[in-house]
N, C-alpha and C positions, 0 to 999 in steps of 0.2 A: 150644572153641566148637562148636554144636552143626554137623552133615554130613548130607545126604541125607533132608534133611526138604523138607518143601513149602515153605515160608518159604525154604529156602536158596534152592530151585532156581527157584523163582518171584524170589527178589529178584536172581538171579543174569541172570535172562532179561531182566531191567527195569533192568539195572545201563547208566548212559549211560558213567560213569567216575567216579573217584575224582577229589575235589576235594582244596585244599590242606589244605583243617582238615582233612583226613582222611575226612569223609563221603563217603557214596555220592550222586552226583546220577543217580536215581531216574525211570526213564519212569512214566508215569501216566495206564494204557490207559484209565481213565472218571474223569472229576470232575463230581460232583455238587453244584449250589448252590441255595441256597435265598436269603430275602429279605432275611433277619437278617444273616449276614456278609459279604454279597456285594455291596453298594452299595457300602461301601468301598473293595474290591477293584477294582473298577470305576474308581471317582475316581482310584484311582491310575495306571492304566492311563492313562486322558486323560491326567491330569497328566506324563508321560513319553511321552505322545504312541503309543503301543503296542496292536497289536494283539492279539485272542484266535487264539495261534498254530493252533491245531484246534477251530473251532466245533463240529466234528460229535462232537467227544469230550467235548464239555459238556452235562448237559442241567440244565435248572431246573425247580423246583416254588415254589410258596406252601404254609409250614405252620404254622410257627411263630407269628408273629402274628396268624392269620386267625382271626376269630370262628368258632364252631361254631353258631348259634346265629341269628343275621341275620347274613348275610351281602353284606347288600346295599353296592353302592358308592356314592360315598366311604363308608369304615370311618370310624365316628363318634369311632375313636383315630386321630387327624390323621398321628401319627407312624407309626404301622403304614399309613395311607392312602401317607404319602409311600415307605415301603421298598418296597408294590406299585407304585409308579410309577414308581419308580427301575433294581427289576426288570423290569419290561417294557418299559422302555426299552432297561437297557444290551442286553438279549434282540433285539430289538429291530434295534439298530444293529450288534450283532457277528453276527449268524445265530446264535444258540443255539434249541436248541428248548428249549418251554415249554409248562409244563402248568399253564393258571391254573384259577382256581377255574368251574366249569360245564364243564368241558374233556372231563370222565367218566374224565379219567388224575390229575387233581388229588391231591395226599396227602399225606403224610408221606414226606420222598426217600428214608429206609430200609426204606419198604413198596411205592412204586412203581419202583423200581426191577428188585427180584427179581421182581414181579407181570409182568413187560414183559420179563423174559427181558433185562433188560440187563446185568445183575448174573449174570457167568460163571466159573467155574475157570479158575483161573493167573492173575487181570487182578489188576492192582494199579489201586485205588480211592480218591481222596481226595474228601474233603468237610468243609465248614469248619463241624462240628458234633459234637462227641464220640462219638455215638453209630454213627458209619460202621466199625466192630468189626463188626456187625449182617452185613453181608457177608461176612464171614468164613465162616458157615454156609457158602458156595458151593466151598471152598477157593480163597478170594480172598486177599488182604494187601492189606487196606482201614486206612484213617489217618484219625481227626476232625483237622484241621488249622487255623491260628490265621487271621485276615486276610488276614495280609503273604503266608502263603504260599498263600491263595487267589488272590491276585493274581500270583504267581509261577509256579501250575497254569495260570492261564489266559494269560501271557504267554510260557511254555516249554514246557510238558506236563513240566516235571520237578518234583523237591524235593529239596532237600539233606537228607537224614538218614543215620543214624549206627544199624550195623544191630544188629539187638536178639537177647538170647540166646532160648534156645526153649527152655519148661518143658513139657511132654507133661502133662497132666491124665488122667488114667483114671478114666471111672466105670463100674462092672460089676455085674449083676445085674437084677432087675425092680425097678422103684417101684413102691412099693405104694398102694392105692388112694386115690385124693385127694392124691397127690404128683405136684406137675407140673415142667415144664421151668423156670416160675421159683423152684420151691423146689429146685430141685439149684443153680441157679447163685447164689441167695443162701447157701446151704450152704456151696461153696466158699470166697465172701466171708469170707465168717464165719471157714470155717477157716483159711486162706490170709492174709487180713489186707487192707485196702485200699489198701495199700502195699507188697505181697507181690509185686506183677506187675510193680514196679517197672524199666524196662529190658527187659522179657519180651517175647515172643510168646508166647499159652496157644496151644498145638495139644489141644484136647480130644479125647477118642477114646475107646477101652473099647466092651461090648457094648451099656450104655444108649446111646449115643449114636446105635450104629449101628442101635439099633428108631426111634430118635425121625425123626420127621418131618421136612422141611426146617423148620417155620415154628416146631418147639419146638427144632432148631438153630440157629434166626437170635434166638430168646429168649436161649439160654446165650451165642452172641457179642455179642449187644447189649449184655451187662452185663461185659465184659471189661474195659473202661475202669473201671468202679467196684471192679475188686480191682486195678487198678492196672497192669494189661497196655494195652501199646499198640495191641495186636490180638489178636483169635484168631479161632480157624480151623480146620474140621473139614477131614478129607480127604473128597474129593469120590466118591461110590461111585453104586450106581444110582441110590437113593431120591434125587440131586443130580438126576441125568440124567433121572428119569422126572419131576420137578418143570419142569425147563425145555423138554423137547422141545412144543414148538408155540405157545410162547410167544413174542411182537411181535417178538423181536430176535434168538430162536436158529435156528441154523441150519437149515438145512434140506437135504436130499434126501443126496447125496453128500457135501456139509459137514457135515451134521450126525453121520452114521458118523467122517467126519475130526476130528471134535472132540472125540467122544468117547475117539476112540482118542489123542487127543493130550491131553486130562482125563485121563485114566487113569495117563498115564507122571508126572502130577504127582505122586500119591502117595507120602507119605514114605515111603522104603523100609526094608523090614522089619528092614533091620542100623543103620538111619540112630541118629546119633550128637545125645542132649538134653544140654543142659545141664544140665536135673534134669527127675525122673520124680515125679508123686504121683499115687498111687491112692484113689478115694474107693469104699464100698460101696454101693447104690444102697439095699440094704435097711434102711441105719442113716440115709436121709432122709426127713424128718417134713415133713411142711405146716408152715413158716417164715413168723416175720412179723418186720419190721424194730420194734426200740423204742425207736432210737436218734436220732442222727441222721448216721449213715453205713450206707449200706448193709450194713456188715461186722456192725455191731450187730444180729444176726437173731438169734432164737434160734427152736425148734421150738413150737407153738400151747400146745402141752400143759407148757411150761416157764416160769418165772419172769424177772423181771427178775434177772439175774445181779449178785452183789455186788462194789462195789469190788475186793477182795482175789483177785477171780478174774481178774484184766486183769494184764497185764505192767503193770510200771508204764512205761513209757514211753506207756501206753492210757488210764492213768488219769484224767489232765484232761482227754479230751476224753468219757472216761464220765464224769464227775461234771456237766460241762456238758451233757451228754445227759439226767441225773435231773434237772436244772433248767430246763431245757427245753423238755423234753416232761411234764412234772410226773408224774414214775412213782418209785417207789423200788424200792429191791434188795428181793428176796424176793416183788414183787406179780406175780401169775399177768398175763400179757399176756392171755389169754382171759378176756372177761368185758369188756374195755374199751371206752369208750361210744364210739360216731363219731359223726360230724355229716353227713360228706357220703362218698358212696359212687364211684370213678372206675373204671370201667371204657376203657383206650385206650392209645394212646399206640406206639413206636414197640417197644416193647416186648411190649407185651402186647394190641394191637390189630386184630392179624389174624385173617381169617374164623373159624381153629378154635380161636380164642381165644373169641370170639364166641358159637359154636354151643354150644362146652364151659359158659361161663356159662350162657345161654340155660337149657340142660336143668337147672339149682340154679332159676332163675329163674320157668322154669314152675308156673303152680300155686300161686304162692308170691306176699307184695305185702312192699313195701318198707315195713319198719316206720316207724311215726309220727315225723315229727321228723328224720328220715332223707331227707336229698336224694342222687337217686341219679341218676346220667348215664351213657350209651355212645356211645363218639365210635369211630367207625371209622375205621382207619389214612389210607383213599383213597377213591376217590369208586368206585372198581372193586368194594373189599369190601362199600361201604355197599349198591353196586344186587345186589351177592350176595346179601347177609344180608336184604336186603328180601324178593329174590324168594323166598327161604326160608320169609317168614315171622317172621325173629327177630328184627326190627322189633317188629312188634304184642306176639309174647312178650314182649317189657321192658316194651314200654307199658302192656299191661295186667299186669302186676306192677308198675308207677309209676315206673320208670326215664322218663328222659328219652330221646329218640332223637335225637342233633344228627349235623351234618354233620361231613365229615373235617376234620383239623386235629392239631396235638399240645394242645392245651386244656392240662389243668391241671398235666400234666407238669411244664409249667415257667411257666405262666401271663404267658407274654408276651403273652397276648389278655385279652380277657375272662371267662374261667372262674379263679376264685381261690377261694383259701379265705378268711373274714372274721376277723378277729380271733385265738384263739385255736384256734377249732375244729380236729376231729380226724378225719382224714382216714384214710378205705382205698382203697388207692390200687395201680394193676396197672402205674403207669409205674418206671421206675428209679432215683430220686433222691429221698432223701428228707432233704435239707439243709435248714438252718433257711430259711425264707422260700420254698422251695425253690415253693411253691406258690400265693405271692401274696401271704401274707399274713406281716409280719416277725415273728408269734407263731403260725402258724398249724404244727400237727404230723401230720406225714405217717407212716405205718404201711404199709411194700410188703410186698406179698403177690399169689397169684393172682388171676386175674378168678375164678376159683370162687370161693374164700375174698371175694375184694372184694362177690360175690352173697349169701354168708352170711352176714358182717357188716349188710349192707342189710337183708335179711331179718329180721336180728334183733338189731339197730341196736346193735352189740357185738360185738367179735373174737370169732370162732364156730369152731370146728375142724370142716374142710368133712366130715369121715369120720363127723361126726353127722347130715348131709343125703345120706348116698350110700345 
């Protein structure tokens, strides 16, 4: 078992004790909820008569269900109306704080959280949404977690889990130009498998990682869940530190020297002991587009739909159902393929210098004919950024839509869906059948650059013909 990693010594610090199944019952310094899983959680609470043991370690958002688009209340989806009511209630009645929509902290809870300095090194994070890996960029050991045990966050501050081995990812060298932070972590997918992470912790790390930014670190953890990791998690070094200092909820003056100095000893140490090591080269990744329908299914822009006989066969039923599906065969160039709707957002790929990086393919440029093209920013923080930037009007006048925050088409529990069978470019991270609204409809993930190329030229586009 892996020793002297950050996962060890952080789940060590969080450890309440060992239960009889054998799991670890698990402190749980922030839990984050949103509208979707968390009514439930709530009703059980009543129902057993039970308080929120730590309101001040909760906090809520609306994202998931909220229109991008009118926002006005009642939401004209009754049932999306009743989960905002239900959340502002239980919020409400227990002291949680919340961030509803006009609030100007409103968003996606994997974007408002790090934006507000809540999301810090060493805390352990749960939230009943898969994509809370996203936190991991902080050197955090963040969990997406089911109902039951969102009800069990807020009724204990613990979780029973059962702790997971740690595989080190190394990626080393420069990407080259027009490669970004989601084409290394589709990459991995890809090579890794989407059941490779199985039981794991990724701890990513190498020299790419430590140039990238916080916000193309919180891209590569946000997608850890889709190869199959229950978390990952970069070690926390300055570019961590210089991201949060002055931020709503980090420390400050004297604490904030102390914090850092107490960040610091998190760091997995340099004899510390993995359970497996893989090393990626940063120079052998290409601008990646999914063809599939698992994220793992990527291949690089300039490559082919791969044939049957290239898959273990244990892959193979679900590539065969992937060619009939997404209606592509083996040997056809993925570049060149038509799209219908173009997405720019999501929890993944929806923050400011996600935004700006499209913007500059954006400029200059109109969204080809027949092509519907939208930008949903992560929060209501990024969108009054990106206004005052200016990269507002940029999309606008190149024919993008400009909506409010929300996760929109990621997962289309609001009203932005795909119609029918249409073919979607797409910068969130799931690209499962229906996955977008529509139960024929086929999603293609790739960058918001690439998502701008495509738009541009209403066709998978390889972005290194626009740079």
């Amino acid at each position: 078992m892996s020793n002297g990693t950050l996962f060890d010594k952080v789940w060590d610090l969080h450890r309440v004790g060992t239960l009889p199944s054998g799991q670890t019952q698990l402190f749980i310094g922030l839990h984050l909820i949103h509208e979707v899983t968390s009514p439930q959680a709530f009703a059980m609470l009543r129902e057993r008569n039970l308080q929120v043991l730590y309101p001040d370690r909760t906090v809520a958002t609306v994202d998931h269900i909220v229109p991008t688009e009118n926002q006005a209340r009642p939401f004209v989806d009754v049932l999306a109306e009743e989960m905002m009511q239900a959340l502002e209630k239980s919020c409400k009645d227990y002291g949680i704080r919340f961030y509803n929509i006009g609030s100007g902290d409103q968003g996606i809870v994997h974007a408002i959280a790090p934006e507000q300095g809540l999301t810090q090194p060493g805390m352990t994070i749960a939230c009943g949404d898969s994509h809370t890996s996203t936190h991991g960029a902080f050197g955090a050991i963040a969990f997406g977690i089911g109902t039951s045990q969102v009800r069990d966050v807020l009724a204990s501050q613990t979780l029973a889990l059962s702790k997971l081995k740690v595989r080190r990812i190394e990626v080393n060298g420069e990407l080259n130009p027009g490669v970004y932070a989601k084409d290394v972590i589709l990459h991995i997918i890809r090579k890794l498998g989407v059941n490779g992470g199985v039981g794991y912790a990724y701890e990513f790390a190498g020299s790419t990682l430590a140039a990238m930014s916080m916000e193309e670190r919180m891209t590569i953890c946000n997608m850890s869940i889709e190869g199959g990791a229950r978390c990952g998690y970069v070690n926390p070094d300055q570019v961590t530190f210089d991201y949060l200092q002055g931020r709503d909820f980090a420390p400050i003056g004297e604490n904030w020297d102390k914090a850092v100095s107490w960040w610091q000893s998190l760091h997995s140490d340099a004899d510390a002991v993995y359970d497996d090591v893989v090393t990626f080269d940063a120079a052998e990744i290409s601008p990646t587009v999914t063809w599939g329908i698992t994220p793992g299914q990527g291949i690089a822009v300039d490559e082919t739909i791969p044939s049957l006989d290239s898959f273990a066969e244990s892959d193979r039923d679900v590539a065969q159902e992937a060619y009939r599906y997404m209606e592509f065969s083996p040997g056809t160039p993925i570049k060149g393929t038509k799209v219908d709707v173009c997405f720019i957002g999501s929890c993944t790929n929806g923050r400011l210098s996600d935004l700006r990086e499209a913007a500059k393919f954006a400029q200059g440029r109109h969204v080809a004919n027949g092509v519907k093209a939208f930008v949903v920013p992560a929060s209501e923080r990024i969108k009054k950024q990106a206004e005052a930037e200016g990269l507002d009007q940029i999309f606008q006048e190149a024919g993008f839509e400009w909506r409010e925050a929300g996760c929109s088409m990621c997962l289309a529990m609001n009203p932005d869906k795909l119609q029918g069978n249409q073919m979607s470019a797409s910068s969130s991270n799931r690209n499962f059948k229906g996955r977008q609204g529509s139960s024929t409809g086929r999603t293609l993930l790739m960058s918001p650059a690439m998502v701008v190329a495509a738009a541009v030229k209403g066709e998978v586009t390889d972005i290194r013909e626009l740079l």
